[in-house]
MILUM-880061 format. One record per atom (N, C-alpha, C, O): x negated, y negated, z; residue in one letter. Coordinates in steps of 0.05 Angstrom, whole numbers, plus 5000, padded with zeros to 4 digits. Layout:
BEGIN
XYZA/...
end
This chain:
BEGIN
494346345280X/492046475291X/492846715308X/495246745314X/490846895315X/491547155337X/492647075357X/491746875367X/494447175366X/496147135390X/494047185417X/492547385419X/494147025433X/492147075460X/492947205477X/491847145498X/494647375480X/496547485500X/493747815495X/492447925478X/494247815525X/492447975532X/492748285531X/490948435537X/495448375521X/496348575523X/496348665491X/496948495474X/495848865485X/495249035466X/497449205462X/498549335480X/498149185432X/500249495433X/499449765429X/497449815416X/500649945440X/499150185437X/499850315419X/501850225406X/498750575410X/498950685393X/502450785384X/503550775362X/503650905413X/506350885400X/508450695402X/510950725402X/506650435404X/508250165398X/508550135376X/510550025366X/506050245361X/504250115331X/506150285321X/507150185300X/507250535329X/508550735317X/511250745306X/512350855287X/512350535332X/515550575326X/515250255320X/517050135331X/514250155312X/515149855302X/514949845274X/513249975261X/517549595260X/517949675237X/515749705219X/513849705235X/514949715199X/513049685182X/513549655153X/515349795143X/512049465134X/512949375106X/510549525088X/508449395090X/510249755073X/508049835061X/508649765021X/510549855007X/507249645014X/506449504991X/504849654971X/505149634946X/503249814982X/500949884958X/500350204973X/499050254994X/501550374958X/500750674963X/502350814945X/504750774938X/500251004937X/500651164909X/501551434916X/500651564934X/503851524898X/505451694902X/503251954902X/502852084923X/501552054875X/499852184879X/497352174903X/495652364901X/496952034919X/494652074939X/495252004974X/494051924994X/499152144961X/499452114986X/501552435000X/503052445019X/500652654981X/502152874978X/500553115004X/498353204999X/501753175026X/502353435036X/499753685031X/500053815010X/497753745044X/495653835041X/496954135030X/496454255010X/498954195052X/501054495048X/502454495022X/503254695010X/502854225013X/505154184989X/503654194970X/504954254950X/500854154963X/499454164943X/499054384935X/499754464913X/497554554958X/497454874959X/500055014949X/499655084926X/502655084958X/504655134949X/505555034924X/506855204911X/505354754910X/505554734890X/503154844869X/503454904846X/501554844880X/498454934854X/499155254858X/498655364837X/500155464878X/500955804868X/503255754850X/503655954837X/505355484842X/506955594833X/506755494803X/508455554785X/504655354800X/504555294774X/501855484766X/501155484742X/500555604784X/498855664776X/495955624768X/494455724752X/495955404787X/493355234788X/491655354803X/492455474822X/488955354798X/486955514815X/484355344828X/482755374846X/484955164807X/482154914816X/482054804838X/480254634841X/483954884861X/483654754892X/481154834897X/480355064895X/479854614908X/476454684932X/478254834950X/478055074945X/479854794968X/480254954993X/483855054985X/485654954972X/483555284999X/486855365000X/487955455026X/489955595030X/485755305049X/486955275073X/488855045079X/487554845081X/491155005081X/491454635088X/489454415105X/488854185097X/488754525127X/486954325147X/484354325125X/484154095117X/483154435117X/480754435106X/482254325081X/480454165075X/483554305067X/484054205042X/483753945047X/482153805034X/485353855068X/484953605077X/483953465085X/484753235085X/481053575100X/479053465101X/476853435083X/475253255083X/477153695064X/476253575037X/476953425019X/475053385004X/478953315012X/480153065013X/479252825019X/478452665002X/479352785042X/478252515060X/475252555048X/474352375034X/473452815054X/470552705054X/470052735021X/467952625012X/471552845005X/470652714972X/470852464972X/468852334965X/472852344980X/473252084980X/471751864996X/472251624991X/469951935016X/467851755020X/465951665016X/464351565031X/466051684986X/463051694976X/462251434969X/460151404957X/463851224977X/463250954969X/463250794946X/462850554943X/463951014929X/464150964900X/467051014890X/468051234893X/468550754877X/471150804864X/471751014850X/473651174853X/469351004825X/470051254799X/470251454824X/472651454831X/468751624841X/468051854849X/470751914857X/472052104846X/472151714882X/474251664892X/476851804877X/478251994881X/476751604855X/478351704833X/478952054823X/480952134812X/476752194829X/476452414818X/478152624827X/478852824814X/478852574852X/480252644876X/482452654866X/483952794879X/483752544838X/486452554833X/487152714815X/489352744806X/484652854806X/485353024785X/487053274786X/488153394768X/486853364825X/487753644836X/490353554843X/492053734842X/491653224852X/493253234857X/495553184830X/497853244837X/495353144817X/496253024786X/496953314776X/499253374766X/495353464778X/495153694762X/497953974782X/498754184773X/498353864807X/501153944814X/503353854817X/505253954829X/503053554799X/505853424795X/506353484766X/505953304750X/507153694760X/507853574726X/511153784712X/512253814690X/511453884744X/514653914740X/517253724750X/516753574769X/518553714745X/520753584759X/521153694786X/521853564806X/520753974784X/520654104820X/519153984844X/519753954868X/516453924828X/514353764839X/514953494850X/514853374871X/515553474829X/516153124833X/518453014848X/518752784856X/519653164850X/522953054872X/520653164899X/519252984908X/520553334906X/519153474924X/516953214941X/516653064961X/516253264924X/513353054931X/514252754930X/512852584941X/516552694916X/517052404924X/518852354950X/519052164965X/520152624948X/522052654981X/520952685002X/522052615023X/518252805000X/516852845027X/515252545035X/514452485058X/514852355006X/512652115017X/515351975035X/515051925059X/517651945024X/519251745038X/519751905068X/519851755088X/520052125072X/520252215097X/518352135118X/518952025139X/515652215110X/513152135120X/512851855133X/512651785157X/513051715107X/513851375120X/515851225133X/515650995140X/518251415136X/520151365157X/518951465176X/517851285190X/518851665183X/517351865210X/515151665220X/514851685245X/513651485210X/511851335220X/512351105224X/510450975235X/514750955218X/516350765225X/516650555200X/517350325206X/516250625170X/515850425147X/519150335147X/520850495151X/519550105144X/523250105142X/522750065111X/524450195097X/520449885093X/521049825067X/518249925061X/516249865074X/518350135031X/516450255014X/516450064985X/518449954976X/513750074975X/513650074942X/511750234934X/509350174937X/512650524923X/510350714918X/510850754892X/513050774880X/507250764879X/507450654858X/506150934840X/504651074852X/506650994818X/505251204808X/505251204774X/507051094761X/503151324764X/503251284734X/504951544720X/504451784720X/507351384707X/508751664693X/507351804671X/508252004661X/504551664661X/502651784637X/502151984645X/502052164628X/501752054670X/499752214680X/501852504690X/500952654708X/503452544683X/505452754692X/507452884661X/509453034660X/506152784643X/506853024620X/506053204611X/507353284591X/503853324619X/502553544608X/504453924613X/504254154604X/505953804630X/508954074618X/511254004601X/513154144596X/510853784594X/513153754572X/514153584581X/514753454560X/515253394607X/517653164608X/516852984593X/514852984579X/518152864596X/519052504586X/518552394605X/518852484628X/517052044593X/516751874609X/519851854630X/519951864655X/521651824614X/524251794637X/525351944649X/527151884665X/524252274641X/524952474661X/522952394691X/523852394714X/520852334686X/518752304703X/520352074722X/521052144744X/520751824712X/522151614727X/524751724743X/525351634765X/526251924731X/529151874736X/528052174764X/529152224786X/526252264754X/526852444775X/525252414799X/525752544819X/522652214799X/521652144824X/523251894838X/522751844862X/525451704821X/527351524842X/529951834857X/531151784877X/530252084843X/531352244852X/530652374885X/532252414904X/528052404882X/526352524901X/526652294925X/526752334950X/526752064911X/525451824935X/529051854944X/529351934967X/531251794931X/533851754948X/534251974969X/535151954992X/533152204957X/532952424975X/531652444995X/532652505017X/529452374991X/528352275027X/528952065042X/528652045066X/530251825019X/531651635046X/533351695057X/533951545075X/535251995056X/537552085059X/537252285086X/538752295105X/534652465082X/533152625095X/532552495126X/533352605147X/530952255123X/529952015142X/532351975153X/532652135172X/534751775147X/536551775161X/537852005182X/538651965205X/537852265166X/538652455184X/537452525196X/538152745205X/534352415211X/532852415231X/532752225245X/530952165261X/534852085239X/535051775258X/532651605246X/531851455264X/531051575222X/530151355210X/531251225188X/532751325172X/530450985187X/531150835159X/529250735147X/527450635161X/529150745121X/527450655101X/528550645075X/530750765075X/528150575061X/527950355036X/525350435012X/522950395015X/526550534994X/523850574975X/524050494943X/525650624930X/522350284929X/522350224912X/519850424896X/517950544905X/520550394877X/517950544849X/517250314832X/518950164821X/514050294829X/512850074817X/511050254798X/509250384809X/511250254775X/510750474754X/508250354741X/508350124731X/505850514742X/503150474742X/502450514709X/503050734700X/501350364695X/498750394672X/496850454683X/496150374705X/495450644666X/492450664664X/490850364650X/491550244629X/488850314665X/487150124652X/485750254632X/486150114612X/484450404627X/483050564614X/484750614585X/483950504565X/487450804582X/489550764568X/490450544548X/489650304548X/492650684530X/492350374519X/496050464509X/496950504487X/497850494546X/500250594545X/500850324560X/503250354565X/500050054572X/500949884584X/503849814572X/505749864586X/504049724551X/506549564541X/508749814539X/511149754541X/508050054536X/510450324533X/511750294569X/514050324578X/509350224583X/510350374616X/511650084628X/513350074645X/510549864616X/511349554622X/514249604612X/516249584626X/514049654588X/518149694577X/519749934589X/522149984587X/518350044599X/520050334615X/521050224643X/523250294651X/519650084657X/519149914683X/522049774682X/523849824698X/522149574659X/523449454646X/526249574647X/527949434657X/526649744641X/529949874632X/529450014655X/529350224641X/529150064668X/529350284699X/528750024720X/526950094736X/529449774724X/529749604739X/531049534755X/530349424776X/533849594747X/536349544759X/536549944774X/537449974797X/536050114763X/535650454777X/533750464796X/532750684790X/532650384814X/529950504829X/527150344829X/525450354846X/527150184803X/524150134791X/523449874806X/525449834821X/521849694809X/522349374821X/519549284812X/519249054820X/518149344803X/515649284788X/513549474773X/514049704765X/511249324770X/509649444745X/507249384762X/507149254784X/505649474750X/502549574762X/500949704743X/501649894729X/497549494745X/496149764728X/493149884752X/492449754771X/492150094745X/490650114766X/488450304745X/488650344721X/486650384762X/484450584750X/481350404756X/481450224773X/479650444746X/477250384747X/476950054738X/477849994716X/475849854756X/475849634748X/473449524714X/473449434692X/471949634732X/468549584714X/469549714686X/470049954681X/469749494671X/468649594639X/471849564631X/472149554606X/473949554643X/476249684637X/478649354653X/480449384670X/478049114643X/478148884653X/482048904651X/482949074636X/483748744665X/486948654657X/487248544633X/489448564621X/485348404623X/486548234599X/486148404573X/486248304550X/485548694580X/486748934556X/489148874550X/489848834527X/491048874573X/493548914571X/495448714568X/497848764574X/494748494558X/496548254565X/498748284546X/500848164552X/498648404527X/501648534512X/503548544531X/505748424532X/502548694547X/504948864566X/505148554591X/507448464592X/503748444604X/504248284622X/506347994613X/508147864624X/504847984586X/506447814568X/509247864566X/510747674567X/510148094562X/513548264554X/514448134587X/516247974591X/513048234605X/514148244633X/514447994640X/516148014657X/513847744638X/513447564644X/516047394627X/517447274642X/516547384602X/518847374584X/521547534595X/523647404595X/521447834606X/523347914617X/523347804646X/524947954658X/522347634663X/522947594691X/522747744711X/523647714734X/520848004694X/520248214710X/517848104736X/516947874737X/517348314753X/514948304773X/513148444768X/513648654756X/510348384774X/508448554771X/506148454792X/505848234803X/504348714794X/502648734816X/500148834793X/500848924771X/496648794800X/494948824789X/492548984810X/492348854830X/491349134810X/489649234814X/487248974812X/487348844791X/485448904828X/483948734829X/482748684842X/483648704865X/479648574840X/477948524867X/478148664881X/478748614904X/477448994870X/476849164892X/473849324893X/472349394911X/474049354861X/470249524854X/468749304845X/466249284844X/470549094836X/470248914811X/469648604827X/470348594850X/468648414818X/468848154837X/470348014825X/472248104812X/469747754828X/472447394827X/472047484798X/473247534818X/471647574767X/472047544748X/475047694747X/477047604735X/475147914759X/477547994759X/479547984773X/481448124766X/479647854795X/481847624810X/482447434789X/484747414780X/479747224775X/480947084759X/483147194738X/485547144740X/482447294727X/483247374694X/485847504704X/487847444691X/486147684726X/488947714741X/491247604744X/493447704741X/490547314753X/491647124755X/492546944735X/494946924730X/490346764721X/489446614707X/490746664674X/492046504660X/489846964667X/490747024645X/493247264643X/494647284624X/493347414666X/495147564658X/498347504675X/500547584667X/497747344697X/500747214720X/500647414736X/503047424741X/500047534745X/499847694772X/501347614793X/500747394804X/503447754803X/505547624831X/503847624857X/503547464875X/502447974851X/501048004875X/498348054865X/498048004841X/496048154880X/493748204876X/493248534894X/493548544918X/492748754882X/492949034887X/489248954905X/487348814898X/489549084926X/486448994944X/486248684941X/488048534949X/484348594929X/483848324932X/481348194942X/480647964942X/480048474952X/477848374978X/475748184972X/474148074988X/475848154947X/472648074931X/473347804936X/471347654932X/475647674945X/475747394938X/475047254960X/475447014962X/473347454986X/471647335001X/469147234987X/467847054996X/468547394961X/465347274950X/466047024943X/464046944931X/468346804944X/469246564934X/469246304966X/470346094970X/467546464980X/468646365012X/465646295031X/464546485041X/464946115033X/463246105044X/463345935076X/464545745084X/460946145090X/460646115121X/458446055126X/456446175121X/458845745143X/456045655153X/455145705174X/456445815192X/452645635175X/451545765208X/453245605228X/452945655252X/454845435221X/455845305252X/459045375245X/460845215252X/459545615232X/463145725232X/463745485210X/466045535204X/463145335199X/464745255187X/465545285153X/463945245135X/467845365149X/468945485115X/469045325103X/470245115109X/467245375071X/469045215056X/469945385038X/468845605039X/471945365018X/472545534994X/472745494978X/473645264977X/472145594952X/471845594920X/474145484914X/476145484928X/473845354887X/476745404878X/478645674868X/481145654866X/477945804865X/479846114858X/480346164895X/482446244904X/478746114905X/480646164932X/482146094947X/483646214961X/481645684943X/483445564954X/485745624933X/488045584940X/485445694911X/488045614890X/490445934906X/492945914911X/488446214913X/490246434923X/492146364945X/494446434951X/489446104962X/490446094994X/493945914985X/496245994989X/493345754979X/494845514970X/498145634954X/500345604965X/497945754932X/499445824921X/500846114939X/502946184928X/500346204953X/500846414980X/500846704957X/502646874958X/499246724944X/498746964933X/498047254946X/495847274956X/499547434946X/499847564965X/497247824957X/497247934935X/495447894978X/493848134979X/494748354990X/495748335012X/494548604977X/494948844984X/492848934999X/491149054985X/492048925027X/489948985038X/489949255042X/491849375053X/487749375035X/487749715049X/485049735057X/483049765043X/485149705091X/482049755102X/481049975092X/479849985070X/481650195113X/480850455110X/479950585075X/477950715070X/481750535059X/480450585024X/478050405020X/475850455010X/479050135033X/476749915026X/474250045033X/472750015014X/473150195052X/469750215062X/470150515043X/468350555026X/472250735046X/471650865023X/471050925003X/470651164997X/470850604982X/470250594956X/467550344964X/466350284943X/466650234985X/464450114986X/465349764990X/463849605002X/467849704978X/468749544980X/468449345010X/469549125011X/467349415027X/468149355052X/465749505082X/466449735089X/463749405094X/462849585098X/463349705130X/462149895140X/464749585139X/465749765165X/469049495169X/469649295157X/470249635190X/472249485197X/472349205210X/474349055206X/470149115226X/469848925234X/468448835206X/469048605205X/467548865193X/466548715170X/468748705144X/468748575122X/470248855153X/472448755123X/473548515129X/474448465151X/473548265102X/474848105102X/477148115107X/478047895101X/478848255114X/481148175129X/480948065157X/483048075169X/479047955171X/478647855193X/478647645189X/479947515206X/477447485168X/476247215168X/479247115153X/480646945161X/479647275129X/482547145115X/484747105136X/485946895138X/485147345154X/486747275169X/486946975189X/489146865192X/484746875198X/484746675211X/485446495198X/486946325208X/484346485163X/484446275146X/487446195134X/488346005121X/488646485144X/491546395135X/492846525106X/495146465099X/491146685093X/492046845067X/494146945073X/494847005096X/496046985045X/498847145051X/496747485046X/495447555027X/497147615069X/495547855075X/496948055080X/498448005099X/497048265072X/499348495081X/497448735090X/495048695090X/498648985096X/496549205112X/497949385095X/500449365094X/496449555081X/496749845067X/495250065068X/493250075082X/496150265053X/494550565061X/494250585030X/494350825025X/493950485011X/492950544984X/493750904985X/496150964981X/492151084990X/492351344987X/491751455019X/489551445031X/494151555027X/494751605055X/493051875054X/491451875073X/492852105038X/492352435036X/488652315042X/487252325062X/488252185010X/484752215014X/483252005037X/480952045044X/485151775047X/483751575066X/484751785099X/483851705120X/486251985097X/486852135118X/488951935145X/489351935169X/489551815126X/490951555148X/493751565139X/494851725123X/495351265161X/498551285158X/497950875159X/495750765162X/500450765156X/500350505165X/499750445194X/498550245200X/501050665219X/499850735239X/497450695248X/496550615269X/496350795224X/493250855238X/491250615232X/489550525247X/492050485197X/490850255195X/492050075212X/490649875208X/493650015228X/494249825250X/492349815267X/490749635272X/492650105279X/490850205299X/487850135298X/486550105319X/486750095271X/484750115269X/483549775275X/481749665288X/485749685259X/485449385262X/486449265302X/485349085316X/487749375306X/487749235339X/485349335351X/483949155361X/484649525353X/481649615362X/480249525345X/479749705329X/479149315338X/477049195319X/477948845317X/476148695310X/480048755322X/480748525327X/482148415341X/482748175339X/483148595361X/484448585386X/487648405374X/488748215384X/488248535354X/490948375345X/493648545360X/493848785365X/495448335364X/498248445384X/500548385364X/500948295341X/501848465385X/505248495367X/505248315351X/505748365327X/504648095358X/505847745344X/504147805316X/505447765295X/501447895313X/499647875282X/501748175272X/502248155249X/502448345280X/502548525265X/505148485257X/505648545233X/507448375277X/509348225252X/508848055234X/509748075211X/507547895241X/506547685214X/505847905192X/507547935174X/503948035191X/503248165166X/505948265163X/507048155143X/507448405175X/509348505158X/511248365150X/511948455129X/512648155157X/513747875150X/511347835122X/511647865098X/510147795131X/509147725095X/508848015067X/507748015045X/509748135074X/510148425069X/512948385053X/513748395030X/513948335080X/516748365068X/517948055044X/519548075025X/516647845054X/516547615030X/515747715012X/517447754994X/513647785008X/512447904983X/512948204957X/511748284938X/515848314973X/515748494962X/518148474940X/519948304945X/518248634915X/519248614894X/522448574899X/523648504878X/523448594912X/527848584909X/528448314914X/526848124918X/530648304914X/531648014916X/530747884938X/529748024956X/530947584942X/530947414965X/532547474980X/531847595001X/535247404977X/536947544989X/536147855018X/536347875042X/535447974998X/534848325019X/532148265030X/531848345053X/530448155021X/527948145030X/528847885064X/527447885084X/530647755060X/531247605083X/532747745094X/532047755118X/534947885089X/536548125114X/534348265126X/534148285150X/532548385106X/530748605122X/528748515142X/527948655160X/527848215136X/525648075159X/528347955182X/528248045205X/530147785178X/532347745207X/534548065218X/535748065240X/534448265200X/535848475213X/534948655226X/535748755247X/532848715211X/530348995218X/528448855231X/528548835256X/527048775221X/523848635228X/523248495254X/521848545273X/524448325249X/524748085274X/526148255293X/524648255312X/528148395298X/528848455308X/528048725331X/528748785354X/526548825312X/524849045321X/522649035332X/521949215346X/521148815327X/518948695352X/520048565364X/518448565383X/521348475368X/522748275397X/523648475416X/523848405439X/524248715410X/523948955428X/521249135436X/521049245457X/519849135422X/518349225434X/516649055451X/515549135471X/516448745438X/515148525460X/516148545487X/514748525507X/519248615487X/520748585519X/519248835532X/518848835556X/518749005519X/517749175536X/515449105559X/515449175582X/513848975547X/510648795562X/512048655582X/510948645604X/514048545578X/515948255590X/516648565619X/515548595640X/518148695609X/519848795637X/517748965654X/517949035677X/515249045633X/512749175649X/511548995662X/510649085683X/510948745659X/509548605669X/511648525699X/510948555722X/513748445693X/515348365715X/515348575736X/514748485758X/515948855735X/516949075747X/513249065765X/512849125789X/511548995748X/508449005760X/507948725777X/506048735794X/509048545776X/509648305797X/511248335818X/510348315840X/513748375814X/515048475832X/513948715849X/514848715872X/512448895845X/511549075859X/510049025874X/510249095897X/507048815864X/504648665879X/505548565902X/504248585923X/508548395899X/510248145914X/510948285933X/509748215953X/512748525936X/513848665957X/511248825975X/511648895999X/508748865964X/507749015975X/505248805998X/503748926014X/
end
């Protein structure tokens, strides 16, 4: 449950403590300046704004429209300046910088290589040169005194019918950079069990995979996620509150698709801030991440698309301690379950929660410890 300790972390607590980010897309998380600079050099003209601050606020407010498709549409300006290799190292060097600078120690940013040939690469130029971009910003980070960690989880279109090409690309770029598979795009009309070719291959290879789910869509597509296609994780998830019911006197019971998530520790990609942007969710105290949290879901905190939700993992922290009064102790937990849940070995995923993790809130907790003392001692003498 929430820790009762009365003290709150603040914002540059939230800041420099480690953080595990799970679900954020390489395209919707690019540089308002970097877009601009990349769209003069390819020659793109379709930007709404070619100021940065105003680009970027148009950005955020396309994207509040409450509606997924609309949401989506938002990606067409950014897509359309990744489709060099210049682009793409660029833009994958600056996300891992970003998320060091804000304290991420472990990334999985995930992006569709379909969507980046329209100048000519190859699916594996696309792969080989955004794990390029990403070593390059872990390299960058370090020489600013951060560390971070970045995996690539290589996206299908639902809509498409490239699942099993990008599932076998995933596949042979596993052991280079890659650590899972993902499909994403519009839920409605456009269900997982298109693709079970491809989930099927992955599942035979011992691969990992993550699903887009229960985000526009309800429990039919959590089920069929799970059920029919093996899903490790669940991409959002939020709908599997419609499986949860609250009585007038607090007391829960749950469906079976929810006790089966709670039970089996199926892990959710939570992203507040996108969540009320696509409708999913209708303010922060009302997103189900309040109630799952109590109930005990394996629950993690993400920024889905950092550029159009105008946020960092920072800020969805932030957003969540001001709205549920959660302290150090819940926000390691989520990231402890972050870090269980993410695609590399057992092995690293346990160095990184006893070397980094644990380790890095138990420092910032002492801080409360020697503030609080230094504030006793002062009362005492005086």
């Amino acid at each position: 449950m929430t820790s009762e300790t009365p003290n709150l972390p603040t914002p540059d607590q939230i800041r420099r403590s480690p953080k595990v980010l799970l679900h954020d897309h390489l395209d919707g998380g690019l540089r308002p300046g970097t877009i601009i600079e990349l769209a003069h050099k390819a020659g793109y003209e379709n930007l709404p704004e070619t100021d940065a601050d105003k680009l970027g606020v148009w950005f955020r407010e396309a994207a509040d429209s409450g509606s997924l498709p609309r949401y989506l549409e938002t990606f067409a300006h950014t897509c359309a300046v990744m489709q060099t290799k210049e682009a793409l190292f660029r833009v994958a060097s600056e996300c891992a910088q970003d998320l060091a600078e804000d304290g991420v120690v472990y990334a999985e940013i995930r992006y569709a290589p379909e969507q980046h040939l329209e100048a000519g690469l190859t699916l594996e130029e696309v792969v080989e040169t955004v794990n390029e971009g990403f070593r390059e910003g872990e390299r960058r980070a370090r020489s600013n005194g951060n560390r971070i960690r970045v995996g690539a989880l290589l996206t299908a279109m639902r809509h498409a019918a490239r699942a099993l090409e990008i599932a076998e690309l995933a596949n042979r770029y596993r052991d280079n950079g890659v650590v899972g598979f993902d499909i994403a795009g519009a839920e409605a009309g456009f269900p997982p069990t298109r693709h079970l070719d491809a989930f099927e291959y992955l599942k035979r290879e011992n691969n990992h995979f993550t699903i887009h789910a229960g985000e526009a869509f309800g429990l039919p597509s959590i089920w069929q996620a799970l059920q029919w296609c093996g899903a490790d994780r669940l991409g959002h998830g939020v709908k599997i509150i419609d499986d949860i019911e609250v009585a007038a006197d607090g007391s829960v019971t749950l469906g079976r698709l929810a006790s089966y998530v709670r039970d089996k520790r199926i892990p959710l990609e939570m992203c507040p801030t996108s969540n009320l942007q696509t409708g999913a969710a209708l303010s922060y105290a009302e997103h189900p991440i309040g109630l799952l949290r109590k109930l005990h879901f394996r629950l993690t905190v993400n920024t889905d698309n950092r550029l159009m939700s105008g946020t960092s993992m920072s800020r969805e922290f932030e957003h969540l301690v001001d709205t549920f009064g959660y302290s150090l102790d819940d926000m390691q937990w989520f990231t402890v379950n972050a870090m269980k849940s993410a695609f590399i070995p057992f092995d690293e995923r346990l160095a990184m929660i006893n070397d980094v993790i644990k380790p890095g809130y138990a420092e910032l907790k002492s801080e409360w410890l020697f503030r609080q003392t230094a504030s006793t001692s002062g009362s005492v003498s005086a």
